[in-house]
N, C-alpha and C positions, 0 to 999 in steps of 0.2 A: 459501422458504429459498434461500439461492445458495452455491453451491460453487466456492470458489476453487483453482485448481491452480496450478503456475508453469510446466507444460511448453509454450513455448509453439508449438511445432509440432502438438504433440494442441489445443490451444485452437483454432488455426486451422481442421485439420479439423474438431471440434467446429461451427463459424461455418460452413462449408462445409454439410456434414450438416445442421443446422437449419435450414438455407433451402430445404433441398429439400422437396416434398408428399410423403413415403412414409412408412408408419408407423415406429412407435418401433425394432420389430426389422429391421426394414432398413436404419437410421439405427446401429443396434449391430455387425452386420454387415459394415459398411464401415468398420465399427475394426479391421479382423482382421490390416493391416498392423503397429498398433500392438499388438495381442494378439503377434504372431508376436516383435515385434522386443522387447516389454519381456518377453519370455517368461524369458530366459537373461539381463538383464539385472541387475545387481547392485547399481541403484541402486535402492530401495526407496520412493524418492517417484516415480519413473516408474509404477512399477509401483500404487502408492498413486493416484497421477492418474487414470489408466486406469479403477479401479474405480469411483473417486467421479462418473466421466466419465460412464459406463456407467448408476451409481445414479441420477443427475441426471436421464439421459433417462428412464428406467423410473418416476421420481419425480414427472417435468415440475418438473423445477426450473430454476434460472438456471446456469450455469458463467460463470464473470468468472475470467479471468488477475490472480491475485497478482503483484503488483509488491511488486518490494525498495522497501523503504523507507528513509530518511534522517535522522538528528537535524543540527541545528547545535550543537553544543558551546560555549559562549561562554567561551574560556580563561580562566582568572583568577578567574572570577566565579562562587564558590559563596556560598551565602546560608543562611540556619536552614533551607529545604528540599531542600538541598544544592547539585549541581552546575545550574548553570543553563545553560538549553536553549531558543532560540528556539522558541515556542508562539503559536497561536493557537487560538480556541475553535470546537468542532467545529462550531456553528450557523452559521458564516464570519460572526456579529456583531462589527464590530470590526476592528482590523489584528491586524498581528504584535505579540508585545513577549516579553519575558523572564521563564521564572518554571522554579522548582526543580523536580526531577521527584519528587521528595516529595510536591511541591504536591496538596492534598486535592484537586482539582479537578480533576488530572490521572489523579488515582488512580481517580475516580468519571467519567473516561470523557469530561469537562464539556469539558478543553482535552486539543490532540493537540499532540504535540513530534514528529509524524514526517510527515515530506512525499515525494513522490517523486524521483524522479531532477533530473528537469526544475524544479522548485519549491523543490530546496533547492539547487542552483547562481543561480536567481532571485535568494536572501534569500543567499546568502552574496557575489554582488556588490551589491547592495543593502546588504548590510554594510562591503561594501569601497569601497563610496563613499562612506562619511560623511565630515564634517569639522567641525573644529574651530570655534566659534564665542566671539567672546567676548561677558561677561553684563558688562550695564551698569546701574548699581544703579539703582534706578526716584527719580524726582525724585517724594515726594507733597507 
């Protein structure tokens, strides 16, 4: 299983502490800055990271930093699955294209509408670069 947190100056020590050879409680140990400091702290996902941070090593689990994520909104364009959202499907078969976040498929996990920082400034100039072309009726 892997445990994601968002603090990301605990994640770093986290990376730190796992590369070193010393057992699990030594590795715990050397959180005790972060112990001290989210002690009085009154943000409750500080203190929520810490523990899960903590669980993780005693667990042998993974920690991976949660990243904020991102939709593109595509103004104007709602459809019968409503507002429409740049999506691609989570297998990466396929490009980008557009579908409602109703969309069954989204709901069952199949396509994602949310990118990161870096990924969805990619697709929103990628958007910003289209142009107009004109259609010319086919000669059969």
């Amino acid at each position: 299983m892997t445990v994601k947190i968002v603090d990301k100056e605990l994640f770093k020590m986290y990376q730190c502490v796992m590369a070193e050879n010393i057992s699990d409680w030594k590795r715990i140990a050397k959180f005790a800055k972060f112990i001290d400091k989210y002690a009085d702290d009154e943000t409750i996902s500080n203190r929520d990271d810490l523990a899960s941070v903590i669980d993780a090593i005693l667990n042998h689990e993974t920690v991976k930093l949660s990243a904020q994520m991102y939709r593109l909104k595509m103004n104007g364009m709602v459809g019968s699955n409503g507002q429409q959202y740049v999506s691609r499907r989570v297998d990466d078969r396929g490009g980008y294209f557009i579908c409602g976040i109703r969309n069954p498929h989204v709901c069952r996990g199949e396509i994602t509408q949310q990118f990161t920082r870096d990924e969805a400034e990619f697709l929103k100039d990628l958007l910003n670069n289209s142009s107009i072309q004109s259609v010319e009726e086919d000669n059969v």
